[in-house]
N, C-alpha and C positions, 0 to 999 in steps of 0.2 A: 610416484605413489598416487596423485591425486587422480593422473592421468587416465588410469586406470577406473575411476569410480566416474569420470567426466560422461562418458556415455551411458549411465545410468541416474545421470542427474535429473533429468527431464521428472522420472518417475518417482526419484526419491521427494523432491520438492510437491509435487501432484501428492504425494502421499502425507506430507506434512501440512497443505491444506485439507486435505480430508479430511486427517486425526484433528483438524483445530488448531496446531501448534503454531502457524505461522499469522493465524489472524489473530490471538492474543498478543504477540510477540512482535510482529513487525507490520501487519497489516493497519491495527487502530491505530497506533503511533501517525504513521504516515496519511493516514485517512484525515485524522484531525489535524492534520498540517497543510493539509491539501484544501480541506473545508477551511480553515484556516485565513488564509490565500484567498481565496475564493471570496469570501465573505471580504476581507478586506480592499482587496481587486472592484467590488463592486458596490462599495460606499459609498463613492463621489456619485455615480448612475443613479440609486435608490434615493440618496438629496436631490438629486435632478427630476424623477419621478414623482415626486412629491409635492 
């Protein structure tokens, strides 16, 4: 069943960033985890800058 929808995945996910859905939904999530990270990753550097 799924097989069938796989080669039109490309387009379906392109379409749910479009509509918005997937940057409320999965995108900030991960974005703020990512910054996150990031921020965290580069504490000890920013004391050393200093």
């Amino acid at each position: 069943m799924v097989s069938r929808i796989e080669p039109w995945g490309f387009f379906i996910v392109m379409g749910l960033v479009i509509a918005n859905v997937l940057s409320a939904i999965w995108m900030r999530p991960v974005m703020g985890l990512t910054f996150g990270l990031i921020d965290t990753l580069l504490t000890p550097l920013a004391w050393l800058v200093k």
